[in-house]
N, CA, C and O atoms as CSV, one atom per row, in Angstrom:
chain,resi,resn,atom,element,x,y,z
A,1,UNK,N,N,-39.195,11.915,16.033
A,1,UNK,CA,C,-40.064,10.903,16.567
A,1,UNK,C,C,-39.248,9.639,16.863
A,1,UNK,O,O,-38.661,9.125,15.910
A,2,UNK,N,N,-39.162,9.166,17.892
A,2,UNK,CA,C,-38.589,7.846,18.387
A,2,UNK,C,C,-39.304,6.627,17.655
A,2,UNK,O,O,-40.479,6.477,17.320
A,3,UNK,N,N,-38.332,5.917,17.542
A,3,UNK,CA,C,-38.654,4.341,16.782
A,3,UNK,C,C,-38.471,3.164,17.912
A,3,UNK,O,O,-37.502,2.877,18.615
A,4,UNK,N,N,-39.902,2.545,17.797
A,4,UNK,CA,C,-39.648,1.550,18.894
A,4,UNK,C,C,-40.092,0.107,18.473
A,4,UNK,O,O,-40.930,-0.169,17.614
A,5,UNK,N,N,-39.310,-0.823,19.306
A,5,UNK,CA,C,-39.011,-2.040,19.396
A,5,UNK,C,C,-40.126,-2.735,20.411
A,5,UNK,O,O,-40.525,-2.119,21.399
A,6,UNK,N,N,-40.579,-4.023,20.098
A,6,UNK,CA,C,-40.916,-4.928,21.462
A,6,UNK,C,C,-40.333,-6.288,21.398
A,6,UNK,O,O,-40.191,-6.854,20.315
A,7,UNK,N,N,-39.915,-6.951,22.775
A,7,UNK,CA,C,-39.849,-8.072,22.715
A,7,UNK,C,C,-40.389,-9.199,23.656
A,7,UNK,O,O,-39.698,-9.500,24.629
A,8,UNK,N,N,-41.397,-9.746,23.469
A,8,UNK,CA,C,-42.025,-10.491,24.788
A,8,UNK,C,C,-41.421,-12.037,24.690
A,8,UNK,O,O,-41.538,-12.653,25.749
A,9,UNK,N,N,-40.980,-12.552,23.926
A,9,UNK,CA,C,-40.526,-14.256,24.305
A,9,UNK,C,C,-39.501,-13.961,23.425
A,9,UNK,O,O,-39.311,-12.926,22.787
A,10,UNK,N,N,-38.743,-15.176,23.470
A,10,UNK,CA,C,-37.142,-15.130,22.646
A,10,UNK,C,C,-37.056,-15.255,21.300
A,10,UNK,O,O,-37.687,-15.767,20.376
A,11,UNK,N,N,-36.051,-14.608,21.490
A,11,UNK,CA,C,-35.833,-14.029,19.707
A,11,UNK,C,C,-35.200,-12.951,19.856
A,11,UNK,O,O,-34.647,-12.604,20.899
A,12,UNK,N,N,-35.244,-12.079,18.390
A,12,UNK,CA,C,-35.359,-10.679,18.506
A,12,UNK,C,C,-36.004,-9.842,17.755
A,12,UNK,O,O,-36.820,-10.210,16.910
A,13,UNK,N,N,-35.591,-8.170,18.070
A,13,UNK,CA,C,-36.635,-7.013,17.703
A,13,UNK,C,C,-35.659,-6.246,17.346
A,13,UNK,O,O,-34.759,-5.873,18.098
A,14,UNK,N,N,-35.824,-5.855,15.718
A,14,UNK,CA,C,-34.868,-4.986,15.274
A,14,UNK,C,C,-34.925,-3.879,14.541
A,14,UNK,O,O,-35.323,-3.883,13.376
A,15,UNK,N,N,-34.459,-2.646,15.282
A,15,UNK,CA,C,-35.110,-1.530,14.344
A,15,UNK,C,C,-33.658,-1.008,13.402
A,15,UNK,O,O,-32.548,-1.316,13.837
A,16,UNK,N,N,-33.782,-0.256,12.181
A,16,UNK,CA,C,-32.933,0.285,11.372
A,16,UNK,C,C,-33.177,1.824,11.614
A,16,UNK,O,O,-34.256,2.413,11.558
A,17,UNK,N,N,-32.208,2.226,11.832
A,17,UNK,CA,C,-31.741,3.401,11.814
A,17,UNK,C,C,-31.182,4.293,10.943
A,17,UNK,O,O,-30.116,3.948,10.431
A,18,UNK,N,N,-31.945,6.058,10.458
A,18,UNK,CA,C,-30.409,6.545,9.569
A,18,UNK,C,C,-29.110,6.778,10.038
A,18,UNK,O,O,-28.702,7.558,10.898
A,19,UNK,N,N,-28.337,5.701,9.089
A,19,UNK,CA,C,-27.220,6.368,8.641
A,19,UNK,C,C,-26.164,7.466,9.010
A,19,UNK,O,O,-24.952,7.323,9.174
A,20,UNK,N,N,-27.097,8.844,9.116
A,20,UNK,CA,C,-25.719,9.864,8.674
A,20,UNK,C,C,-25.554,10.044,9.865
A,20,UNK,O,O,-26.271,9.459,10.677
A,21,UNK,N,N,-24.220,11.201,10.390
A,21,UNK,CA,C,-24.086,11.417,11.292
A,21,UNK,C,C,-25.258,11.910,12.519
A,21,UNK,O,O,-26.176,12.691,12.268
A,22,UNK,N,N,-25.040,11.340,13.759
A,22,UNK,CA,C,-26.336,11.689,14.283
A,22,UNK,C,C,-26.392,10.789,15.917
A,22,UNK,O,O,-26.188,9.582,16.050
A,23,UNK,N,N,-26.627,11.483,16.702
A,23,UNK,CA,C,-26.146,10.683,18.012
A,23,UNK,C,C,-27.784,10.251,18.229
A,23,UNK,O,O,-28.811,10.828,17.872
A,24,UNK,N,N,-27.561,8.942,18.993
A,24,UNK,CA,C,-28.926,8.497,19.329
A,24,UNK,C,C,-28.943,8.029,20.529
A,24,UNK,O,O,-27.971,7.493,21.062
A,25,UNK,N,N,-30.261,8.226,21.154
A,25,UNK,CA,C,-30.258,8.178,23.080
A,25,UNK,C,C,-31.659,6.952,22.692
A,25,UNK,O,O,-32.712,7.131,22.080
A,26,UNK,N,N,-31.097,5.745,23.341
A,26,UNK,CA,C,-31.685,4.611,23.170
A,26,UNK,C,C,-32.435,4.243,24.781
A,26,UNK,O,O,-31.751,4.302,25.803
A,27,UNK,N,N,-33.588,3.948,24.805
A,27,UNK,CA,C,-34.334,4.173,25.995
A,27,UNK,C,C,-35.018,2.607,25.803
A,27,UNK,O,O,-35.706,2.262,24.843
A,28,UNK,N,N,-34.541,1.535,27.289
A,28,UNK,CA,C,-34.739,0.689,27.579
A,28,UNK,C,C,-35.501,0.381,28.594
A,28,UNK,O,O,-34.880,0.362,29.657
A,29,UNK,N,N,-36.851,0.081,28.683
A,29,UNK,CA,C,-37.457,-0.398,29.519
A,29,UNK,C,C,-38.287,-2.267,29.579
A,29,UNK,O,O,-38.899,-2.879,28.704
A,30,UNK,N,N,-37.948,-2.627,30.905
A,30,UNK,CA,C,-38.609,-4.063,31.229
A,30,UNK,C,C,-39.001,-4.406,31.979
A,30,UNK,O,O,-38.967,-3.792,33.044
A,31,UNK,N,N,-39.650,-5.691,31.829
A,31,UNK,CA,C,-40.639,-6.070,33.052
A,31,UNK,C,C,-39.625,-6.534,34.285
A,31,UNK,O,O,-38.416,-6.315,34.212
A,32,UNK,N,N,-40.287,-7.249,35.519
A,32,UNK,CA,C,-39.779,-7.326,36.336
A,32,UNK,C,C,-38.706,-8.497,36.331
A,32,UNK,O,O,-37.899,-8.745,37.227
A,33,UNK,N,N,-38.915,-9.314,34.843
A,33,UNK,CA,C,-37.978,-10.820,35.247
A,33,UNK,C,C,-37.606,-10.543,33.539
A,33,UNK,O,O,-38.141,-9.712,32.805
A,34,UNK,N,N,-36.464,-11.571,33.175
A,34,UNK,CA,C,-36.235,-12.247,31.838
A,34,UNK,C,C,-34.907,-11.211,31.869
A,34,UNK,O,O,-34.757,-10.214,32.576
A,35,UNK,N,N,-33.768,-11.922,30.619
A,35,UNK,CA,C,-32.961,-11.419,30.499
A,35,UNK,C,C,-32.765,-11.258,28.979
A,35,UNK,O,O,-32.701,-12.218,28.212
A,36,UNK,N,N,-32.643,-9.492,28.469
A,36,UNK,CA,C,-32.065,-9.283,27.308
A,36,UNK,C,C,-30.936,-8.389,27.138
A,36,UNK,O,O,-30.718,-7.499,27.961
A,37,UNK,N,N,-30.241,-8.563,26.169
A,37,UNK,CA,C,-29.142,-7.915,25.649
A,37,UNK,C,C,-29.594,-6.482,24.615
A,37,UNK,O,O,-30.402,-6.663,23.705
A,38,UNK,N,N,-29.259,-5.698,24.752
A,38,UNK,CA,C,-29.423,-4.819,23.894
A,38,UNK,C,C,-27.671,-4.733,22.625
A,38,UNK,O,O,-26.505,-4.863,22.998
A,39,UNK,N,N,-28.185,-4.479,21.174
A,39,UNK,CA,C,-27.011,-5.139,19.848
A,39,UNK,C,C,-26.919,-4.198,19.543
A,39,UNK,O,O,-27.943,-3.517,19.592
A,40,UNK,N,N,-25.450,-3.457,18.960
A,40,UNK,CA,C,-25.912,-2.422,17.790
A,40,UNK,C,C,-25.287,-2.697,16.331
A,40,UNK,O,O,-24.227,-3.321,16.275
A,41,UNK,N,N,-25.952,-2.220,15.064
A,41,UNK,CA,C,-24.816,-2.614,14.131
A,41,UNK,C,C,-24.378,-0.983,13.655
A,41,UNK,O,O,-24.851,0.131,13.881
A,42,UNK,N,N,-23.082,-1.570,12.788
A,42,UNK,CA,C,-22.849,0.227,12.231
A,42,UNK,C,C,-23.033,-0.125,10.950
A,42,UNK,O,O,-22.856,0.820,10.181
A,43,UNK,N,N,-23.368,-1.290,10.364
A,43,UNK,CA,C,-23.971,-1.360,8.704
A,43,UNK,C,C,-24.887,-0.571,8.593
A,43,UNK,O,O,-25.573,-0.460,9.609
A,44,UNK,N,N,-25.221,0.130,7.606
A,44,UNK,CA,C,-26.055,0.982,6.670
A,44,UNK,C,C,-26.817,-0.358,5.730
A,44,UNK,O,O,-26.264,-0.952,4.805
A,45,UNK,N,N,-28.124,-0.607,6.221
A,45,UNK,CA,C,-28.724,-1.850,5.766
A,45,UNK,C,C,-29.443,-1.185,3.961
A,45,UNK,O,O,-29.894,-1.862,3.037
A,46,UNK,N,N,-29.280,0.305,4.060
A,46,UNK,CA,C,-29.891,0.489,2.612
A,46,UNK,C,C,-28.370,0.291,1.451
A,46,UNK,O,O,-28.607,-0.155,0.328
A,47,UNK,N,N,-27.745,0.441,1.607
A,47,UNK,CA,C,-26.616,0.244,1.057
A,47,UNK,C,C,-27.121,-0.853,-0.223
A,47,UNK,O,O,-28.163,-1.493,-0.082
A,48,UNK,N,N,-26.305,-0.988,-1.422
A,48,UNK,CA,C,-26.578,-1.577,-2.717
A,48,UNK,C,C,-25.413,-2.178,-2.826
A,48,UNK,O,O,-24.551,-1.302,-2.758
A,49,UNK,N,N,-24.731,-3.666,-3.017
A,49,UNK,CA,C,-25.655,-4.302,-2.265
A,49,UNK,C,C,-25.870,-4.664,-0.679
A,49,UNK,O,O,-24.811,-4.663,-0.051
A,50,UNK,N,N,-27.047,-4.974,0.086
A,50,UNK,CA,C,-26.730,-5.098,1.018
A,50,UNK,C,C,-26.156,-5.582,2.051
A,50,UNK,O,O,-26.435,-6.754,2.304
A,51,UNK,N,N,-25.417,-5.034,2.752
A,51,UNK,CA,C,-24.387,-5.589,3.673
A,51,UNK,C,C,-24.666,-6.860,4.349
A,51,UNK,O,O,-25.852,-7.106,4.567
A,52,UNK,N,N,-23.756,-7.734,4.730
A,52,UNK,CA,C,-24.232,-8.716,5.783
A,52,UNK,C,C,-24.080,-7.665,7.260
A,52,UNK,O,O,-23.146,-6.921,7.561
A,53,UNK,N,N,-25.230,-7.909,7.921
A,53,UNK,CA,C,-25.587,-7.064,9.135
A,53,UNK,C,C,-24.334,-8.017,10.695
A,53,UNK,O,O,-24.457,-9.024,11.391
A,54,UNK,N,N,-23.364,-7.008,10.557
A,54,UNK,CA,C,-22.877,-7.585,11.686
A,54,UNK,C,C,-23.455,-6.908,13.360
A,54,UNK,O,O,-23.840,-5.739,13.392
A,55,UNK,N,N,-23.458,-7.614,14.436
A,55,UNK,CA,C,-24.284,-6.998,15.383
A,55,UNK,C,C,-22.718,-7.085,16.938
A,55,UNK,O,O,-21.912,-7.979,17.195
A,56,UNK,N,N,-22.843,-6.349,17.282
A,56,UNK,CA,C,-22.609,-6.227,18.411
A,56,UNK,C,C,-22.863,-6.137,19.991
A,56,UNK,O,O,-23.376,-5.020,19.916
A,57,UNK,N,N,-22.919,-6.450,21.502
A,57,UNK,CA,C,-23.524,-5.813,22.594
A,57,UNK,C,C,-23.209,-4.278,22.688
A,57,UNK,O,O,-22.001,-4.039,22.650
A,58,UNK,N,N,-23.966,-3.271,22.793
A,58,UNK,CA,C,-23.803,-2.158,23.003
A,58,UNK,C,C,-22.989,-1.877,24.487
A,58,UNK,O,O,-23.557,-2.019,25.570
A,59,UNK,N,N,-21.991,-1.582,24.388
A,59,UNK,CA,C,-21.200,-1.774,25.569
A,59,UNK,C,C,-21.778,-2.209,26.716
A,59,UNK,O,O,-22.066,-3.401,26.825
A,60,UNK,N,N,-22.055,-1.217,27.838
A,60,UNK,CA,C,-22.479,-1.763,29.006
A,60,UNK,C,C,-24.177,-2.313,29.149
A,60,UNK,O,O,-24.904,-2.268,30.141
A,61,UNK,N,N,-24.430,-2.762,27.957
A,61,UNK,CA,C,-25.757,-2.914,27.838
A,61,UNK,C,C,-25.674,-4.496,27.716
A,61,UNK,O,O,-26.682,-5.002,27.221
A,62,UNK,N,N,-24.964,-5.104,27.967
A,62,UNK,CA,C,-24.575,-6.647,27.950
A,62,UNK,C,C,-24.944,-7.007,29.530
A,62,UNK,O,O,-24.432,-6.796,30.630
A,63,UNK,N,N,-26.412,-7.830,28.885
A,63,UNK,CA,C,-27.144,-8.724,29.787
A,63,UNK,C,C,-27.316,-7.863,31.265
A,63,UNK,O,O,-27.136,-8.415,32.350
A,64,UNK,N,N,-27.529,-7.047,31.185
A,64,UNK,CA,C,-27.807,-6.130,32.492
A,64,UNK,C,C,-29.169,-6.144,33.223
A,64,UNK,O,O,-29.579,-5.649,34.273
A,65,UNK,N,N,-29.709,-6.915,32.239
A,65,UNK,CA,C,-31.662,-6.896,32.788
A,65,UNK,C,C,-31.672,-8.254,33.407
A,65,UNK,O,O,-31.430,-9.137,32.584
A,66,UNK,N,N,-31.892,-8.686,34.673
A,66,UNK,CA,C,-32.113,-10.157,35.047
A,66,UNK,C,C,-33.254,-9.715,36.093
A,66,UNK,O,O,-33.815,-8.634,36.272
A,67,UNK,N,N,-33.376,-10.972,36.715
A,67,UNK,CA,C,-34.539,-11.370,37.894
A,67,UNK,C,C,-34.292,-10.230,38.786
A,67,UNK,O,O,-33.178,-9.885,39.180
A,68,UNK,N,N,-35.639,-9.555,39.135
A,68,UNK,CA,C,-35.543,-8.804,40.279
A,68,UNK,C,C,-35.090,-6.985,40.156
A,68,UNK,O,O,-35.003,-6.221,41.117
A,69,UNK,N,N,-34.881,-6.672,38.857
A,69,UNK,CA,C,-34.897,-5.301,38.450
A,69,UNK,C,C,-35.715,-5.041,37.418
A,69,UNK,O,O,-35.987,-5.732,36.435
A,70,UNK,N,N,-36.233,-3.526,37.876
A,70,UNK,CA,C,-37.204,-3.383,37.199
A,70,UNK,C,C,-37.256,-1.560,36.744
A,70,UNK,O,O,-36.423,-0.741,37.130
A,71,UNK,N,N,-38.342,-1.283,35.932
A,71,UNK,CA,C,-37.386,0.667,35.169
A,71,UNK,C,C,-36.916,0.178,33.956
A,71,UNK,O,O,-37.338,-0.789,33.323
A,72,UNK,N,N,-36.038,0.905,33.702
A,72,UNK,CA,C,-35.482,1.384,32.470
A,72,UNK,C,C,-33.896,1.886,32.633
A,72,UNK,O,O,-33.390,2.521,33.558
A,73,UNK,N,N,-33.373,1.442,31.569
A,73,UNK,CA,C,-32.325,2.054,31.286
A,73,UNK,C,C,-32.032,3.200,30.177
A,73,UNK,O,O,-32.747,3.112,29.179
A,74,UNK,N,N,-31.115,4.235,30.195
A,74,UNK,CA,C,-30.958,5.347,29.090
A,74,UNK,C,C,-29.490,5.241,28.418
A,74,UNK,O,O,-28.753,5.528,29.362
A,75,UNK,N,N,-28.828,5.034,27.516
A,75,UNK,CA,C,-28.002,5.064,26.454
A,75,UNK,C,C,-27.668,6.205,25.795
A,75,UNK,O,O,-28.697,6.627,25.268
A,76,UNK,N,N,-26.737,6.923,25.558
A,76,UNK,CA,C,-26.495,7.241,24.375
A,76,UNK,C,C,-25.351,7.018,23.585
A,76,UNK,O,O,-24.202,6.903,24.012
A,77,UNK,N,N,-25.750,6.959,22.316
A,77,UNK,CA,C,-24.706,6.615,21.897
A,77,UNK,C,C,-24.620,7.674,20.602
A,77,UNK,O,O,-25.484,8.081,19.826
A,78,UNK,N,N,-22.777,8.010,20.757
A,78,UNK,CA,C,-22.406,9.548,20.184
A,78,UNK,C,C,-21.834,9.405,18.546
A,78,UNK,O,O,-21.338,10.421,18.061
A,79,UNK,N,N,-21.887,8.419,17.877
A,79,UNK,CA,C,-21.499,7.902,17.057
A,79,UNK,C,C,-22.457,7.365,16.188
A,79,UNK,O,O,-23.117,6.439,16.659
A,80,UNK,N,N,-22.737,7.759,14.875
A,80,UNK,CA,C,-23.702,6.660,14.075
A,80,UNK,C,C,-24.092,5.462,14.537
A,80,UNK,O,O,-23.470,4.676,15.251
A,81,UNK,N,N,-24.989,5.394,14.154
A,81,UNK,CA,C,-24.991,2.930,14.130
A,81,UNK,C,C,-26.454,3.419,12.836
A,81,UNK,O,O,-27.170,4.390,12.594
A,82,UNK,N,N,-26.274,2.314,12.438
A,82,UNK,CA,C,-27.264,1.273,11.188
A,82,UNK,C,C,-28.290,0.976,11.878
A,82,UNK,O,O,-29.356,1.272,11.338
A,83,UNK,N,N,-28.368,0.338,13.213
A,83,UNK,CA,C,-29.308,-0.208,13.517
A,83,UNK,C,C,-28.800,-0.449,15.065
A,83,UNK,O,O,-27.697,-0.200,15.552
A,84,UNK,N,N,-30.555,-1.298,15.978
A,84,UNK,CA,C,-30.178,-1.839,17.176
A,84,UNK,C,C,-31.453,-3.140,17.289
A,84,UNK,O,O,-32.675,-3.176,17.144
A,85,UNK,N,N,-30.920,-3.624,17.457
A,85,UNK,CA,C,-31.876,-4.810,18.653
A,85,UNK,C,C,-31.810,-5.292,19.762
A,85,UNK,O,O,-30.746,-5.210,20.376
A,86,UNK,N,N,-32.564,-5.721,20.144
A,86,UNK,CA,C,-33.087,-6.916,21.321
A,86,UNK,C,C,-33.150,-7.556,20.800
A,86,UNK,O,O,-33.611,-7.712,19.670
A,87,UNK,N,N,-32.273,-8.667,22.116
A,87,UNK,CA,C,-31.702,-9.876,21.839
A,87,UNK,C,C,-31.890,-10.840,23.487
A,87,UNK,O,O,-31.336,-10.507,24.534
A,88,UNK,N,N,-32.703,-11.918,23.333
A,88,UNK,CA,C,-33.536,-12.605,24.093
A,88,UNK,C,C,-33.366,-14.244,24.108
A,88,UNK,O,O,-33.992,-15.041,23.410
A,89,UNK,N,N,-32.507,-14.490,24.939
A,89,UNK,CA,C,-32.357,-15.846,24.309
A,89,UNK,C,C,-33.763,-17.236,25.937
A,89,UNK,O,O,-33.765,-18.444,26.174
A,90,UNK,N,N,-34.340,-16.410,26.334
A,90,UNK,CA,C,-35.426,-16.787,27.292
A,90,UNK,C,C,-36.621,-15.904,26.966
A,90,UNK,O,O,-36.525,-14.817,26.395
A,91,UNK,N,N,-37.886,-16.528,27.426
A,91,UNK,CA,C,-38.882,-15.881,27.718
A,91,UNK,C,C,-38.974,-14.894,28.407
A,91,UNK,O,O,-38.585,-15.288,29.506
A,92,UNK,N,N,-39.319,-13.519,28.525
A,92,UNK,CA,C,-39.213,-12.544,29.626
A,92,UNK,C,C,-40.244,-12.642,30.767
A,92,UNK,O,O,-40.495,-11.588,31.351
A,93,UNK,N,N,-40.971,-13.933,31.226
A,93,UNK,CA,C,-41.607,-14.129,32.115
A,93,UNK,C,C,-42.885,-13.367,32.223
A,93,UNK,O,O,-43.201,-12.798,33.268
A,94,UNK,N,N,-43.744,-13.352,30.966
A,94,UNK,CA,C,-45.219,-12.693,30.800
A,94,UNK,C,C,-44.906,-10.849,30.401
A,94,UNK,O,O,-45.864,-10.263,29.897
A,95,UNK,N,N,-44.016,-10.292,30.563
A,95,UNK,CA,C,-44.048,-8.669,30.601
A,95,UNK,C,C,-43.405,-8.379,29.187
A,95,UNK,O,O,-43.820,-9.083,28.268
A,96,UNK,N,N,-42.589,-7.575,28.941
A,96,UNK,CA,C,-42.551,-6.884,27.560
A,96,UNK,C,C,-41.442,-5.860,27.352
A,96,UNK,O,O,-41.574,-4.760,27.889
A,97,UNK,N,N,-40.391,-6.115,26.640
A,97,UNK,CA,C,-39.393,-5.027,26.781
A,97,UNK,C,C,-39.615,-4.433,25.702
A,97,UNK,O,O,-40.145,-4.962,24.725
A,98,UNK,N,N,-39.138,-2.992,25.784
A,98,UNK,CA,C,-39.531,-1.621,25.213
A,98,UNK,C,C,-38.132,-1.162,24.579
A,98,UNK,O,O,-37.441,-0.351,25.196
A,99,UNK,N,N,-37.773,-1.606,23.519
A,99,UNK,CA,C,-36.301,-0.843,23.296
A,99,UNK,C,C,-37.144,0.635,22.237
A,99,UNK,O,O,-38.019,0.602,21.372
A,100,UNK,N,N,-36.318,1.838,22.877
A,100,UNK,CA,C,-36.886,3.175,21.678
A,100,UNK,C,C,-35.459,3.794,21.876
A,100,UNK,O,O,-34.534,3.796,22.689
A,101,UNK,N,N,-35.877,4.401,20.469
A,101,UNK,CA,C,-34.620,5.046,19.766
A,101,UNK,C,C,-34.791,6.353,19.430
A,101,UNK,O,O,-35.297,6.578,18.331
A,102,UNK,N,N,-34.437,7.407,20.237
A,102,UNK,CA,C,-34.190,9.111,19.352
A,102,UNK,C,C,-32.871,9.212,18.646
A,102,UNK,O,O,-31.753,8.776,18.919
A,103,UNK,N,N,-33.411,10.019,17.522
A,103,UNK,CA,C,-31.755,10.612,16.629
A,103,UNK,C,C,-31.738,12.150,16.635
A,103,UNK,O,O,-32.657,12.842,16.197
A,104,UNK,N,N,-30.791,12.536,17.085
A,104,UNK,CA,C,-30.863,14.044,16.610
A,104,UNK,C,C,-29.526,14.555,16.008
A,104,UNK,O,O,-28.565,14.445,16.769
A,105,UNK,N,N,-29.227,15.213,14.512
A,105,UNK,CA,C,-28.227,15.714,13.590
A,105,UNK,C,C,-27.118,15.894,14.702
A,105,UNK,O,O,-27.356,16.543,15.720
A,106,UNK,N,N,-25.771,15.233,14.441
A,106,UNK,CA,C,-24.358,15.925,15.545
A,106,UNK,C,C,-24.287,17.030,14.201
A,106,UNK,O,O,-24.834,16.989,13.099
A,107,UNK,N,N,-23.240,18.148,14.905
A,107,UNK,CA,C,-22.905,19.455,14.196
A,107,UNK,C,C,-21.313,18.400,13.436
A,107,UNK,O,O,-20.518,18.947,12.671
């Protein structure tokens, strides 16, 4: 079952992810205006004690959503991560971004 995110004004939306090995196809959709970044971390946030959460831009996922495109973008990424967010430093102009996350076991 996919885990999903929203983000309608600035800030962010952050989901945690397991851990173990496991590739995840991250599915981005937004409205027609506003600009966000999609983050990933590779901290394991259950960890004892817990980590400080460092975040990253998910490679080509740096600021790619602006004025005038509209859909979705698809990701995957072949490598663990801890977690992902949206990251919004404007209003997205009334609409609503959709970050979702599938995991499925790598061999």
């Amino acid at each position: 079952m996919a885990k999903t995110v929203t983000l309608s004004s600035a800030g962010t939306a952050t989901m945690f992810l397991d851990p173990v090995p496991r590739t995840t196809s991250v599915l981005l959709t937004f409205p027609s205006s506003g600009t966000v970044s999609v983050e990933v971390s590779l901290d394991d946030p259950t960890t004892t004690p817990a980590p400080t959460i460092a975040w990253a831009l998910l490679s080509s996922a740096a600021q790619m959503i602006s004025s005038n495109a509209t859909g979705g973008l698809l990701y995957t990424v072949l490598s663990p991560i801890g977690g992902l967010r949206l990251n919004a430093s404007s209003d997205s102009g009334g609409g609503t971004f959709t970050l979702k996350a599938l995991q499925s076991v790598t061999a």
